[in-house]
N, C-alpha and C positions, 0 to 999 in steps of 0.2 A: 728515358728513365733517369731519377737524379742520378749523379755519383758520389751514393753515401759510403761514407768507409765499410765494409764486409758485404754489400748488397750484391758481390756476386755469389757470396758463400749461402746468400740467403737463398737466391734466384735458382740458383742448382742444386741447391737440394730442394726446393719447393720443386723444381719441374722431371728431380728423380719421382716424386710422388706422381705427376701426371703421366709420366711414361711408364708406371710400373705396369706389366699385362696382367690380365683377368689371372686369377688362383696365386698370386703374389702379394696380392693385396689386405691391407689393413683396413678398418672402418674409413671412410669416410671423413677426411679431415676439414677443419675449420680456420682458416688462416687470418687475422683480424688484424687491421694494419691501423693502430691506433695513432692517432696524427698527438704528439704532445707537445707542443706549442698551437701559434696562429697559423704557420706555412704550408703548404699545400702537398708536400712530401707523400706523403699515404696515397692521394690520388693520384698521383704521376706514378708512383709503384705502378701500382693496380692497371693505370691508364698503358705503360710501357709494357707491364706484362703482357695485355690482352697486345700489345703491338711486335711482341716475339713472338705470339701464338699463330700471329699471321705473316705470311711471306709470297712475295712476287703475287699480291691480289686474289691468294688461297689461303685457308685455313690449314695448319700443319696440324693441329688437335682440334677435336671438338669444343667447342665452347660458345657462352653465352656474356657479351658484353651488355649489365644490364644499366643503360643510361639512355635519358631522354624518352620522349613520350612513343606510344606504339606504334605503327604506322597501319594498323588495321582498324577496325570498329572499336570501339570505346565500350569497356563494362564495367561500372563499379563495383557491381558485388566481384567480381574477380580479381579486381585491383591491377594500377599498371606497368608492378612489378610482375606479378606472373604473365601476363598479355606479352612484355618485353621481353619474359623469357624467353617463352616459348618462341618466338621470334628469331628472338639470335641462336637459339640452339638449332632449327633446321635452317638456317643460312649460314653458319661457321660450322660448317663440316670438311673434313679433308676428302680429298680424291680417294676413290675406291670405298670410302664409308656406307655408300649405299642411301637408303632413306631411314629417317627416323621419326617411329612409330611413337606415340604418348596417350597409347587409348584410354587407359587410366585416366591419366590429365584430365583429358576430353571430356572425357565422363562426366568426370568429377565439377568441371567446369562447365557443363550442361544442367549438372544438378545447381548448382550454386546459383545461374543466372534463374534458375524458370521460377514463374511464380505460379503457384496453384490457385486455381478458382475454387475447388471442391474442398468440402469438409471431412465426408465419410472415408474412415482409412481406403477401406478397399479398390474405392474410385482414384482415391488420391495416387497411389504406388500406382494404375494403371495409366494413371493421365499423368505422370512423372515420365514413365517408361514411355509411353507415345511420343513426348516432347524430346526426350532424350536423341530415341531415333529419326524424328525428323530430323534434330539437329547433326547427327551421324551418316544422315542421307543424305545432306549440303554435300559433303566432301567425299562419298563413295559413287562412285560412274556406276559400278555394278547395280548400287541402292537407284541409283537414278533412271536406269534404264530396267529395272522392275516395276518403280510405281507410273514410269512410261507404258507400259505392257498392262499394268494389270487395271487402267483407266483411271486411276489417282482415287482419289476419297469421298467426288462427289457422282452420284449416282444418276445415270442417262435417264429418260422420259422413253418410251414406248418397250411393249412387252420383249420382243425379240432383242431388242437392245440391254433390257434389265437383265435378263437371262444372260443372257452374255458377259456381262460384267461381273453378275454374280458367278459366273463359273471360272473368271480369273481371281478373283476378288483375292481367296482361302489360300490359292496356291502363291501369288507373287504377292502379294499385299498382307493377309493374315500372316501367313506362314514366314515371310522376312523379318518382321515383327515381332511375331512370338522367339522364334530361334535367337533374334538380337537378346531380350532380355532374359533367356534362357542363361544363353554366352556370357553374358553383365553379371548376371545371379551367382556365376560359380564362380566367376573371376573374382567376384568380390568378396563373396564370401566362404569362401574353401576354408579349409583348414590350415590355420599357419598362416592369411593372409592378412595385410595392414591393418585392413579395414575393419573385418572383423574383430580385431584385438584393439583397434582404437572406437569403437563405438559400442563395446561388451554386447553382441550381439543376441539379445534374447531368445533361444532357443523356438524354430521353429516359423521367425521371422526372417524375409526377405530383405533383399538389398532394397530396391525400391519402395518398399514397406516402410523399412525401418529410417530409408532420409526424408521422407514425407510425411512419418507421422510426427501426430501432434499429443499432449496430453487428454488421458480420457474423457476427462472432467473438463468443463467451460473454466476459460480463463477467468481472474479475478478482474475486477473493474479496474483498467489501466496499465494491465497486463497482456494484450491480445497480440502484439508483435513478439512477447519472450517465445525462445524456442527451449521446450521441453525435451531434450532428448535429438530430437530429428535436425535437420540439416536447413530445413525451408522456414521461413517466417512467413504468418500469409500475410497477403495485401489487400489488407482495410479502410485503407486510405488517412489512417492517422499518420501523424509525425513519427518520424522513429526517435525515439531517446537517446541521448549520450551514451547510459549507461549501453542499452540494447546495440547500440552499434560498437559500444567496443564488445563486446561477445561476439556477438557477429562476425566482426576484422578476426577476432582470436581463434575462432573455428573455423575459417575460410580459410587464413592461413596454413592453420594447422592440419587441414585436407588436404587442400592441395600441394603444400609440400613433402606429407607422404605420398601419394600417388605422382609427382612428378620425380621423387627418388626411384620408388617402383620399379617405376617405365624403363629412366636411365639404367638399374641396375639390366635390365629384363634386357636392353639391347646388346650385352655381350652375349645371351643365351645361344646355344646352336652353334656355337663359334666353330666349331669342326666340322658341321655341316653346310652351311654358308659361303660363299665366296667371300661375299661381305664382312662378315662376321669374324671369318678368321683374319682380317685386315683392320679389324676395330682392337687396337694394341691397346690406344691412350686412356685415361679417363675423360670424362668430361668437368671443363672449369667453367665455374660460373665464379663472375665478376661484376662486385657492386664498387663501382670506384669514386662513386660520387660521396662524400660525408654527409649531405644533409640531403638528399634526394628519396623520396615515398616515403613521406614520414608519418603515414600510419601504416606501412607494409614492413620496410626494411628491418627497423626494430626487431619487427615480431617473428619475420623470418630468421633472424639472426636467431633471437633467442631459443627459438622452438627447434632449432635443427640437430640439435646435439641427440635429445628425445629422438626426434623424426629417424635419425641413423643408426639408431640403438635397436628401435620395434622396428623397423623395416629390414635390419642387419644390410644396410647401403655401403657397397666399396666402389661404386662405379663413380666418386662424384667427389672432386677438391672446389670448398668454396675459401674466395678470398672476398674480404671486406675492407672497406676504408673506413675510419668512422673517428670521430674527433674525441680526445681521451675524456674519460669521465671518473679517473684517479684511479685507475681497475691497476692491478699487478699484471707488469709488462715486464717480456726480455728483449734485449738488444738484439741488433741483426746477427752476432756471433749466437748468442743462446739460445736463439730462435732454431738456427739452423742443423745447429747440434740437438735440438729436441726434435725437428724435424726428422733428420736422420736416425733416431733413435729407434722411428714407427716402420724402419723400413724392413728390418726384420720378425714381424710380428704379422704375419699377415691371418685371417678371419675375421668375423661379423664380433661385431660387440659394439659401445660406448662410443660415441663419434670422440674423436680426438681436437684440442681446442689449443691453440697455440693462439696470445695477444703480441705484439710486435708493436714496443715502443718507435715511431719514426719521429727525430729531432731534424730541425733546421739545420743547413750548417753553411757557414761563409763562403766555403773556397771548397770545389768539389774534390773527391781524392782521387789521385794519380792512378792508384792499383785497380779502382772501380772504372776507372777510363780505359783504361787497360784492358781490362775484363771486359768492360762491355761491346770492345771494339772490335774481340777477335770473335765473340760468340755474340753475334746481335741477335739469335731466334734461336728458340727451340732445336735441338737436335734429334730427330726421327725421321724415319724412314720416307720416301716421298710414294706415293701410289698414284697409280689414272683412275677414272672410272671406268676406265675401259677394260683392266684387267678383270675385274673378277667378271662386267659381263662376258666374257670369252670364254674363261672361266669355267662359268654358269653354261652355257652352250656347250663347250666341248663336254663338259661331263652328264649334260642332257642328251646329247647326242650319242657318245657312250654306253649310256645307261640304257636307252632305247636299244640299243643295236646289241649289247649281250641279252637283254629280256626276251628279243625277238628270238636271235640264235638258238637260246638257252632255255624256250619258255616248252618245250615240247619234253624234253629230257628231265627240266624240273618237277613236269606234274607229273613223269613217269617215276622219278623219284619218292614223289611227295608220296602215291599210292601203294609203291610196293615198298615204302620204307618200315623197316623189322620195328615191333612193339616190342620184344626181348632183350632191347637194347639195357645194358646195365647203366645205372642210376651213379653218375659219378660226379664230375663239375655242375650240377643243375644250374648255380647261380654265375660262378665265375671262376677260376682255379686260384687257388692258393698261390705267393709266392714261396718256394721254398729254400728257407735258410739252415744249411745245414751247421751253422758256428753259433745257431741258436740254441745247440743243445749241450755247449760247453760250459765248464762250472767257469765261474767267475777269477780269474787272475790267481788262480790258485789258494786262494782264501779260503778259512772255514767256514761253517755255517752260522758258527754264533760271528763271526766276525761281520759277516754278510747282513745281518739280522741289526748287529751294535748299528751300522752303519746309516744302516733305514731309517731307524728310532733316533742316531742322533742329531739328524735333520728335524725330525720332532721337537730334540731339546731344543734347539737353535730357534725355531719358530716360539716353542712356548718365553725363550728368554724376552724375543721383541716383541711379543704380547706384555712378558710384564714390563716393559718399557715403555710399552705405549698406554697401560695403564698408569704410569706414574706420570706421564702426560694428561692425563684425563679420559682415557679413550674407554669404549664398554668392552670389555672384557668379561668371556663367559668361559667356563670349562668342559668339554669333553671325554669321555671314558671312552678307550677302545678295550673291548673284553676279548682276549683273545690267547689261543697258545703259542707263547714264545720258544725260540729254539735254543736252546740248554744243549745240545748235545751234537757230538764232534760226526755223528752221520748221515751221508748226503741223504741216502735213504729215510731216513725218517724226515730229517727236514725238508726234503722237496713234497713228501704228501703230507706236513702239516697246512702247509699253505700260508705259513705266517709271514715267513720272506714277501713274498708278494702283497701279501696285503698289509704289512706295515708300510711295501713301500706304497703302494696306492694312499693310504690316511696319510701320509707324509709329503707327497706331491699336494693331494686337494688344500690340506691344512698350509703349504706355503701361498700356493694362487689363491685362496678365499681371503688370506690374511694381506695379501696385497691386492685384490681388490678392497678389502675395508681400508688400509693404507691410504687410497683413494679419496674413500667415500666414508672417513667415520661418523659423519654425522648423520647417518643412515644405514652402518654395517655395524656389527659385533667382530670383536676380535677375536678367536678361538686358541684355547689350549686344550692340547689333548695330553692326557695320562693314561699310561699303557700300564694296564692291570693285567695279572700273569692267570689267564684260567684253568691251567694246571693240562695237562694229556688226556685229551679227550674231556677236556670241560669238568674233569672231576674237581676240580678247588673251586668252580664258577660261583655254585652257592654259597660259599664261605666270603668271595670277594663280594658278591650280592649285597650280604647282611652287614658288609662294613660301608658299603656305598650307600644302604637305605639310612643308614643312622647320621652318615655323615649328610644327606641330603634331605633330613630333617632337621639338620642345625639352623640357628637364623643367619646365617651368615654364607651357606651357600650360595658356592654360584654354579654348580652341577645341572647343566639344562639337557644331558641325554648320553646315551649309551647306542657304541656304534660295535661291532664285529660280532657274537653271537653266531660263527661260521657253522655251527656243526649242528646240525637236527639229533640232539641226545638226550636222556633223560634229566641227567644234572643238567642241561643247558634250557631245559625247560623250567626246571626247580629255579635255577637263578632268572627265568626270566618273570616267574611269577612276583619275586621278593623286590625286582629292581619295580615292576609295576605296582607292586602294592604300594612303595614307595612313595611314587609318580612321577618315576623318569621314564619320558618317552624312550626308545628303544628301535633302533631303523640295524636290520639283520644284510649282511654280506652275503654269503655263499650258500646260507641253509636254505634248504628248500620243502622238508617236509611238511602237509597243510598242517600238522601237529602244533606247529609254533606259532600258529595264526591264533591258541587261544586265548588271546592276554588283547584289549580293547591299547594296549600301551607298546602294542607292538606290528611294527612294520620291514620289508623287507625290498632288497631292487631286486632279487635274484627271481625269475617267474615259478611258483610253485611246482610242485609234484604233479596237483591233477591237472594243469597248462602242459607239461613236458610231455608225463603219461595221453593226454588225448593224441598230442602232434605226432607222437611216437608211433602210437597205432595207428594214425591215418597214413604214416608214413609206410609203417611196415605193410598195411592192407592195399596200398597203391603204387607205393614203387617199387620200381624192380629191382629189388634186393639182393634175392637168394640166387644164388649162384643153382644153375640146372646144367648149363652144361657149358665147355669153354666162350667166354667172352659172350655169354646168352644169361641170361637173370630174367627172372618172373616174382610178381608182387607174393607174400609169405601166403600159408594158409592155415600154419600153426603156429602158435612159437610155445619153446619151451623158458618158463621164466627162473632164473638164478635170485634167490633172495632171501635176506637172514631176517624172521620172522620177532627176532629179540633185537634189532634194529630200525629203531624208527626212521630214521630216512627209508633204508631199503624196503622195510616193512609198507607203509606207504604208498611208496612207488610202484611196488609189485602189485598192488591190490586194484590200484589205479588205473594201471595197463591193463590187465586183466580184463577189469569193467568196461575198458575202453576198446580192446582187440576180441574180444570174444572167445575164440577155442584158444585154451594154453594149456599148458599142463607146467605146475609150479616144482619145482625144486630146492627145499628148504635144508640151506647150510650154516651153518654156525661155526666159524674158527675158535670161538673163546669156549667151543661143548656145550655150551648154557642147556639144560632141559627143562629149566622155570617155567612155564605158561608153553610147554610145546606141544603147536595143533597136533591135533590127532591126523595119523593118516589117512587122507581118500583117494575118490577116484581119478580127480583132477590135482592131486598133489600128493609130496611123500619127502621124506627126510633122505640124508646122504648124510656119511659121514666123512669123507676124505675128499679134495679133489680131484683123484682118479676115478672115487664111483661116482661124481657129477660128470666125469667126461662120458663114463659107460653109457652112461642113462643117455645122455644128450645123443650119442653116435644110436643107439636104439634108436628114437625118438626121429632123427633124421633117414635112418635106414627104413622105418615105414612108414615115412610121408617125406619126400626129398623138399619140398617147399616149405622148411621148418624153421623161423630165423629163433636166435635164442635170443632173447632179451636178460641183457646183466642189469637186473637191480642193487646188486652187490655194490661192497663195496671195492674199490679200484687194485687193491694191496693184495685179495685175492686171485689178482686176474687171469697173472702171467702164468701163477701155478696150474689154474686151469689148461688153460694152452700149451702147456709142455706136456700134462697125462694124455690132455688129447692131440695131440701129434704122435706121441711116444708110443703109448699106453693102450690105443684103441683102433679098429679095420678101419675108419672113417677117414685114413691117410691125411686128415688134417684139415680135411675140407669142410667148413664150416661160415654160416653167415650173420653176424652176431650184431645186435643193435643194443647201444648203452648208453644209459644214465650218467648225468649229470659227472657223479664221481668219478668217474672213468675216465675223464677228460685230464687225473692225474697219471693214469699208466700210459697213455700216449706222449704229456710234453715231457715224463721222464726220459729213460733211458730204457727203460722194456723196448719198444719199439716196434707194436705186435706186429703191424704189415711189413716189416723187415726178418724179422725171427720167423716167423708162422705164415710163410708164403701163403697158405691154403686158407687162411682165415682170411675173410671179407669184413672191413668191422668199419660200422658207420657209429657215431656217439653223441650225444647232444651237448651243445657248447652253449655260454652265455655270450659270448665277445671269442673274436679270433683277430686280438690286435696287431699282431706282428705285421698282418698283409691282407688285411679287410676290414677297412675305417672309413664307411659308405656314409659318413656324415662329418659333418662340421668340429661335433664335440669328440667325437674318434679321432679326428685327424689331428686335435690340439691337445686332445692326449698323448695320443704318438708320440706326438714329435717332443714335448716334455717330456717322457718318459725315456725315449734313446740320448736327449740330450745330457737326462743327469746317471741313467745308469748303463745305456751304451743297448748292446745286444746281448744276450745271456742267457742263464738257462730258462728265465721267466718272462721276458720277451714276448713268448705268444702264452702267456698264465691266463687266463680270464679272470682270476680271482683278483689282480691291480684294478683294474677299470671298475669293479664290483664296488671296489671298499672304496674309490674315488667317487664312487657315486652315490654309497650310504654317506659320506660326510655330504657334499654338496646337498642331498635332500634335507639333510638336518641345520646345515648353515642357512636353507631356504626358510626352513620356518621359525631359526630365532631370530631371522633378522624379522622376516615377518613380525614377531612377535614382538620385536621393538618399535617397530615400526606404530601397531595399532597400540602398544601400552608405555607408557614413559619409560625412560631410556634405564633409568634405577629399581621401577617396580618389575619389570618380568621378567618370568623365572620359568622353571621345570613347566609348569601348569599351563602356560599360555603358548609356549611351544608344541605343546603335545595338542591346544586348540587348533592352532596354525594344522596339525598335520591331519587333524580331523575332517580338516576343510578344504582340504586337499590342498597338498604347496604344489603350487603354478597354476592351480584352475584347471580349464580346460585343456591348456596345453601342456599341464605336467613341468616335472624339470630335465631340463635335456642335460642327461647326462652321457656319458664315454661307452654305454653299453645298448643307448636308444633311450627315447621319452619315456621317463617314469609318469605316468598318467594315474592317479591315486583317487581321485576323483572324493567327494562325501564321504567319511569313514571308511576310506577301502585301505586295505592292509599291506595289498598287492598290488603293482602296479598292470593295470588293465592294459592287456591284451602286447603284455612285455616281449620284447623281441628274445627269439630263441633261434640258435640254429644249429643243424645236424651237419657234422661234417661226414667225410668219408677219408678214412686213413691211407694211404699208399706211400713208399718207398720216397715217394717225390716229398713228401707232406701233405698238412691237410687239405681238403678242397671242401667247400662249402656244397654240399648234397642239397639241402634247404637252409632256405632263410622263411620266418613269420613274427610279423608280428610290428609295432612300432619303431621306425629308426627314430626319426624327429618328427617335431613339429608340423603336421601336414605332406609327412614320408612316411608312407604303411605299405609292408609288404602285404599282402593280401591273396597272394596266390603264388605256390611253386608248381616245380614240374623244369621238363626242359623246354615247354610249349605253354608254361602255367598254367595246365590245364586241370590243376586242381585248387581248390578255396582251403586254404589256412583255414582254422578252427581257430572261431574268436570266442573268446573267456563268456562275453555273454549272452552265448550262443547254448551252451552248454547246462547241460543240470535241469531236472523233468518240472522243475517252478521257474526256470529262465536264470535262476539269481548267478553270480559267479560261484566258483568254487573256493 
């Protein structure tokens, strides 16, 4: 390796990024060693790299030295840059690595080489899938010693023989076959997979369908090699054209280096179950060290990869290039190394990261690089055999055999007599419990708490307008919400404002440094926080100033985020801001009430979503306390809920429909007797709550299997629970399942599973981020969130991640919106298009609370994650989870044995439609 001045500082931080281990990691980075003079500098890097990666005639990391031609079969539609890959990456592997797998690749490179005889779709995807697996049967023993067995593909001469062959044929021949492109069909096209989001996969078509087909219609005259869509060109025997073959190189490439990402990421998978696996620290480096070598591959690899690590979310993989300058903007080996270092604390999927790296000639090599290179010539990591993990692998085979034998007569004696009354507590995984999460913040007030939120806000809105004074698009935002005015904790911990200004104040710094990035294809965002008075009574009054300011010409107002509270005035202003035509994406409300404005959308999962889950939950698990440490599924429940309240109103009606026998209990703390139902037999009024506890303690005293369902709201909770502790024979014993609101009397300071020993109380949650962040976009909220406000008393709030994730859907569709409309014309009207068409498509936008999936005009996000916690002393624990995490991550069944099916949104309602 030369010795350029700083080329150690480059070298070690470039090979901190190869050693970082799996869940440490950042995208995927791109390292580009642009040569700016004549001398060969870039290539000796690259060339000395790949010669520290190796030591004593083994590989120390995985990697792929891509130089010189392949030394297998020759394919040009595959080119013989990927052939050379693939090559050096299973012959540079280090000891204990194991083997490595690239079925993807394979595939993918099976598809790229065949050429189809057939014209009619259907034959064609069959005779693709044929060709694929024969070529998958080259290199499987198993595949080879079945079409051994079952007499291969051509059929004997005489009866007794025909028969014979026919009755292997189905089982080892048919049936390897079919199961093969079964296996290919969902690998490829699952939800959340490369493939399907790089080829928009038309609903209802196959993998092998969709790379075989061709356009409907006959091609035009001198067109019959273009490829329409599908993967295959056929062979006609004309010439292929310049033009056709650069498509061609451009979509080959672009396959196969997402599928050869894929694989790499896919081979840290299981790492805790593995021998292997957990001995696979490194990433893998691939090395183009030659500057002018594939010069119709190398290019196009380069360019496409940055894309390729973005839609794949790739961290398994550091590429370095050599390539001779072509005037691009380059930093020196010091700034390179210092940007490198930058990526090391940032680890998750996103945007592959791209560092150029000016290399100059230089006369006389430097002292301190001779230095450096001489005391560290290779890579520093661990050394492994291959022999360990198979030992490994054997002793814990061995093991594992020998407790199953021991163990296997007492297990099923287990398995049959084990109790069905067992109480419903951790179902999914226990909560951790932070008890310093329920302290008020550094002794601060609440408006001080609140100042502090919002003046993060200011700070972003200032480098917005800075960056429009630079030219950049710049658009503005309304959050509508109640601010905290007032010196008590009490009121401001159940406004919910604290937490959600600070959530709009996290997304609004990340979106605006992602546009930072990328303004030539992002919107800058300002938000302005309008005061909607307690209880949304000024909502309307702020409405009527924002419709008229958003009929100015000179608006730049593209939409309205917070809207928390399902209330009358918050409907009023939600009509005036859509008459207007500002889209409008709602935080924490949930009532279906506010779904009636075409201009209005929401990430929280509605009333009749929560009310279904509630009742299936209440009708199947074992809830209700019967007798010590014994619970049985409800068989009544008594429902709590204020009928002059539209959330609870709602909710209460909801469950109802949804659990069948209840009997309702209607309170009102503000007295209201405007519109109040009349009593029946299934329901009746209370005026205090001492006579809601009486009623409830009846209600439980004859039928013990009673849970009460709180549609109320949260503020009356506790007073319930002290008349009935106090007040009533029921000594307190009670099993209480609660709505949405509720989830404010728990992260206060009530504390009901600590004060009211005898109360059982499960409650449904959007998010429980404190210590259950089962995805990607959880997890990178976390860890922003502890970073700028620490742990406190809103720490596990759901309502942060809520309001983090109405901005991100609305930042989705104006960028959208800029995107399809020039950068100066769109406005309100073409954002609200965006949200009609649903922003992210089929995948939704992944936000901090799970996939908003909005789909064609939906309001709601389809089939939104929700989940029921269960209260205890320790904190919360997750009782259920349903519903979408991410991308191609659906809970779809709880239970402790998941032995029941989640209730999906469009499952629901006697015409099928959502609700």
């Amino acid at each position: 390796m030369p010795a350029l001045p700083k080329i150690g500082t480059l070298i070690g931080a470039l090979e901190e990024h190869i050693t970082l281990p799996p869940g440490n990691r950042g995208p995927s980075p791109l390292v580009v060693l642009s040569q700016l003079n004549e001398g060969r500098e870039a290539e000796l890097i690259a060339d000395g790299l790949c010669a520290r990666l190796r030591a004593g005639g083994r590989a120390r990391v995985p990697y792929a030295q891509v130089a010189g031609a392949p030394s297998g079969p020759r394919s040009e539609r595959v080119g013989e840059v990927f052939q050379k890959l693939e090559e050096e990456l299973k012959r540079n592997r280090p000891g204990g690595f194991g083997r490595l797998r690239l079925p993807q690749f394979t595939l993918m490179c099976s598809v790229v080489e065949t050429q189809l005889a057939e014209r009619q779709a259907s034959v064609r995807a069959k005779e693709l899938r044929d060709q694929c697996f024969a070529e998958r049967r080259k290199d499987s023993n198993l595949l080879k010693a079945l079409a051994v067995i079952s007499g291969g593909d051509q059929s004997p001469t005489g009866v007794p023989s025909l028969v014979w062959y026919w009755t292997r044929q189905p089982l080892f021949n048919v049936l390897p076959r079919w199961l093969y492109g079964r296996l290919q069909e969902r690998r490829m096209t699952r939800k959340g997979s490369w493939y399907r989001q790089w080829s928009t996969l038309p609903k209802g078509t196959g993998f092998f369908q969709d790379a075989a087909r061709f356009a409907d219609e006959a091609p035009a005259p001198g067109t019959e090699n273009i490829v329409r869509g599908g993967l295959l060109d056929p062979s006609d025997g004309e010439p292929e054209t310049e033009d056709e073959r650069e498509k061609r190189l451009e979509r080959t490439t672009d396959v196969l280096l997402r599928a050869m990402l894929s694989d790499l990421d896919a081979a840290f998978h299981r790492r805790r179950i593995s021998p292997w696996g957990r001995r696979r620290q490194s990433r893998f480096v691939i090395v183009l060290p030659q500057t002018d070598a594939y010069r119709d591959w190398t290019p196009r690899l380069i360019g496409k990869f940055t894309v390729a690590v973005e839609q794949t979310g790739s961290t398994g993989v550091v590429l370095v290039a050599a390539e001779r300058s072509e005037g691009e903007r380059t930093e020196n080996l010091s700034e390179a190394a210092v940007t490198l270092k930058s990526w090391l604390g940032s680890p998750g999927s996103g945007g592959a990261r791209v560092v150029r790296v000016g290399v100059e000639s230089v006369q006389s090599p430097d002292p301190d690089a001779i230095r450096w290179l001489g005391r560290y010539p290779e890579i520093s990591v661990p050394i492994c055999s291959d022999v360990a993990p198979v030992a490994e692998a054997a002793v814990a085979t061995a093991v594992t055999l020998g407790l199953l034998a021991g163990g296997g007569a007492y297990g099923v004696q287990w398995a049959l007599d084990r109790s069905t009354s067992e109480c419903i507590g951790a179902a999914v995984r226990p909560a951790s419990s932070f008890p310093e999460s329920n302290r008020k913040p550094g002794g601060s007030e609440p408006r001080e708490v609140y100042d502090a939120a919002a003046a993060s806000i200011g700070r972003q809105n200032k480098a917005a307008d800075r960056a429009e004074k630079r030219g950049a698009v710049v658009r503005t935002v309304v959050y509508l919400g109640v601010p905290v005015k007032v010196g008590s904790w009490e009121d401001a911990l159940y406004s919910g404002a604290i937490p959600e200004v600070r959530g709009i104040a996290l997304a609004q710094e990340e979106l605006n440094e992602e546009t930072s990035r990328d303004q030539g294809n992002k919107v800058w965002l300002r938000v302005r926080i309008e005061d909607a008075g307690a209880r949304f009574s000024k909502a309307p009054a702020v409405a009527k100033a924002l419709a008229k300011e958003a009929g100015e010409a000179k608006s730049d107002l593209v939409g309205v985020v917070g809207l928390g509270q399902s209330r009358k005035a918050t409907m009023e202003a939600r009509d005036i801001l859509g008459g207007a035509g500002l889209p409008m994406i709602g935080t924490v409300a949930t009532a279906q009430e506010m779904q009636g404005h075409p201009m209005y959308r929401q990430v929280a999962p509605d009333n009749g979503r929560e009310a279904r889950i509630a009742a299936d939950f209440a009708r199947r698990g074992n809830i209700v306390r019967t007798a010590p440490d014994t619970c049985a599924p409800a068989e009544k429940a008594v429902v709590i809920a204020n009928p002059n309240d539209t959330y609870s109103n709602n909710l209460s009606v909801r469950f109802t429909e949804a659990f069948g026998t209840t009997h309702t209990l209607w309170y009102d703390p503000d007295g209201k007797d405007t519109g109040r139902p009349a009593r029946s037999e299934n329901a009746e009024w209370v005026g205090t709550p001492r006579e809601m506890a009486e009623q409830v303690c009846r209600h439980l005293k004859d039928d013990p299997r009673t849970v009460v369902y709180w549609a109320s709201r949260s503020n009356e909770f506790n007073a319930f629970l002290d008349d009935f502790d106090g007040g009533t024979a029921c000594n307190g014993r009670v099993s209480v399942l609660g709505g949405n609101d509720l989830t404010n009397s728990v992260v206060d300071k009530q504390k009901p599973s600590e004060n009211h020993p005898g109360t059982r109380l499960y409650y449904a949650a959007h998010a429980l981020p404190d210590s259950y962040p089962p995805h990607t976009r959880a997890r990178t909220f976390r860890h922003d969130y502890l970073a700028r406000y620490g742990r406190d008393q809103w720490s596990n709030d759901g309502r942060t991640p809520l309001a983090w994730d109405a901005m991100r859907v609305l930042s989705y569709a104006v960028n959208t919106a800029r995107h399809d409309v020039a950068p100066a014309g769109f406005d309100a009207s073409t954002v609200q298009l965006a949200l009609v068409n649903g922003p992210g498509g089929e995948a939704g936008v992944r936000g901090a609370t799970g996939s908003l999936v909005f789909g064609n005009h939906g309001q709601v996000p389809r089939d939104k994650r929700l989940l029921i916690l269960h209260d205890t002393k320790r904190g919360a624990e997750v009782a259920l989870e349903c519903g979408i995490r991410d991308n191609g991550d659906e809970q779809e069944r709880w239970g402790s044995k998941k032995e029941f099916a989640c209730p999906k949104d469009q499952d629901e309602g006697e015409d099928g439609e959502q609700d």
